[in-house]
C-alpha positions as CSV (number, residue, x, y, z in Angstrom):
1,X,22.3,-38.3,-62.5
2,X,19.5,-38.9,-59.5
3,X,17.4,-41.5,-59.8
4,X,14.4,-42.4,-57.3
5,X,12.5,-45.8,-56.7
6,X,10.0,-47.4,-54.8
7,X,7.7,-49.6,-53.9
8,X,4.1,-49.5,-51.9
9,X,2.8,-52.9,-51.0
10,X,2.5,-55.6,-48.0
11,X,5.7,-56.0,-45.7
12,X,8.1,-54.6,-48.0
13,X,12.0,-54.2,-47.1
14,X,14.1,-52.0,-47.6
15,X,16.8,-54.5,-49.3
16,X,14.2,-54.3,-52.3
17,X,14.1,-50.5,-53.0
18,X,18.3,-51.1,-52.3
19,X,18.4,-53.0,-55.3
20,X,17.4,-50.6,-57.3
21,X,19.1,-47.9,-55.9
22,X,22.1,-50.0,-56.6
23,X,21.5,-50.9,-60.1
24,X,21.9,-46.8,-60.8
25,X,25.5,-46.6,-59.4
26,X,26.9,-46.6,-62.6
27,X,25.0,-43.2,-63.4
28,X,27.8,-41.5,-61.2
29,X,25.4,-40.4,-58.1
30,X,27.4,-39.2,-54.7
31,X,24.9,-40.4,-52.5
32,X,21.4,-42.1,-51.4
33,X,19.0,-42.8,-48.8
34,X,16.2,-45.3,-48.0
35,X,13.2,-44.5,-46.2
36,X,10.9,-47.6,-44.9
37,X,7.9,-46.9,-43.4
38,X,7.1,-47.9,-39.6
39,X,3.9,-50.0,-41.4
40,X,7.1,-51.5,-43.6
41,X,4.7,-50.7,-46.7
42,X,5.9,-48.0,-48.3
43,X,10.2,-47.8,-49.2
44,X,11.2,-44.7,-50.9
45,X,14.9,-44.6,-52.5
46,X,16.7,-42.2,-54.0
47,X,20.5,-42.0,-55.7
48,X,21.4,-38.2,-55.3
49,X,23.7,-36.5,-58.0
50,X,24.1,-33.0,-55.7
51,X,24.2,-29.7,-57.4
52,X,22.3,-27.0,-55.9
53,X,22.8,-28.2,-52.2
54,X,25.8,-30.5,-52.0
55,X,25.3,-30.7,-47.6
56,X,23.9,-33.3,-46.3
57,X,21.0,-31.8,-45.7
58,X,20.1,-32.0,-49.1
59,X,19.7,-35.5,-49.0
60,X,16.6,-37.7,-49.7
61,X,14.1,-39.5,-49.1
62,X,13.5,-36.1,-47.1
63,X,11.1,-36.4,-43.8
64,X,9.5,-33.6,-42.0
65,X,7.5,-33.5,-39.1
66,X,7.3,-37.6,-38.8
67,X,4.9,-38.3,-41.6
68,X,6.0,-36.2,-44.3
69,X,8.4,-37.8,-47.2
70,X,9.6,-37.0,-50.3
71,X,11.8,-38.0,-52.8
72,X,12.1,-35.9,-55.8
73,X,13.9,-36.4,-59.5
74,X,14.0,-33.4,-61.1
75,X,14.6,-29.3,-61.2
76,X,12.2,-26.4,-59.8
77,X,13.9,-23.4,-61.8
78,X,12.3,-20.7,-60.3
79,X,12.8,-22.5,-56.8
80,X,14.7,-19.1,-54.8
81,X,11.8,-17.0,-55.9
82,X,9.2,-19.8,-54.4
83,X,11.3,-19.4,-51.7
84,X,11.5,-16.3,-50.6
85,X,7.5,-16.0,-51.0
86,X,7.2,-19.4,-48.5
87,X,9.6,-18.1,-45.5
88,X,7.5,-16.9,-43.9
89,X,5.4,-19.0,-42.7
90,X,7.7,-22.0,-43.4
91,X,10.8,-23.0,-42.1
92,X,13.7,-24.3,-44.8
93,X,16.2,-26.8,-42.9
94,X,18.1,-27.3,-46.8
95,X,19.4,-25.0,-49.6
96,X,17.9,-27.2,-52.5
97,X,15.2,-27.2,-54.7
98,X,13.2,-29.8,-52.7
């Protein structure tokens, strides 16, 4: 099962967001990321259970274009149809539903 944390404050590190990243091992997750902020206030984590795109690429905290990040818990069903009405004036880099 995924799991996301985070925190948004003063001077934050990511060893605090790792924490609670950890604590969700025993859910069975296959992987996870940290994303600290270059201000170092604002750490995204995430515990990934992969599914739909089991690459790497896949993987979050997800960052485009240098200041863009998301970490995301849940499903978008209708995600391929989305899709295939945003390519063409977007760019996908994954297979998932983030």
């Amino acid at each position: 099962m995924c799991g996301i944390a985070g925190i948004i404050g003063n001077n934050r590190q990511a060893n605090d967001v790792r924490v609670m990243i950890d604590s969700q091992s025993h859910r069975g997750p296959d992987g996870e990321g940290i994303y600290l902020d270059s201000s170092r206030k604002a750490v995204l984590g995430h515990s990934r259970l992969s599914i739909i795109d089991k690459s790497e690429a896949g993987r979050q905290p997800m960052v485009s274009a240098g200041n863009l990040v998301i970490t995301y818990n849940g499903e978008v069903y209708n995600y391929l149809e989305l899709r295939r009405e945003l390519e063409s004036g977007y760019d996908f880099r994954t297979g998932s539903d983030t």
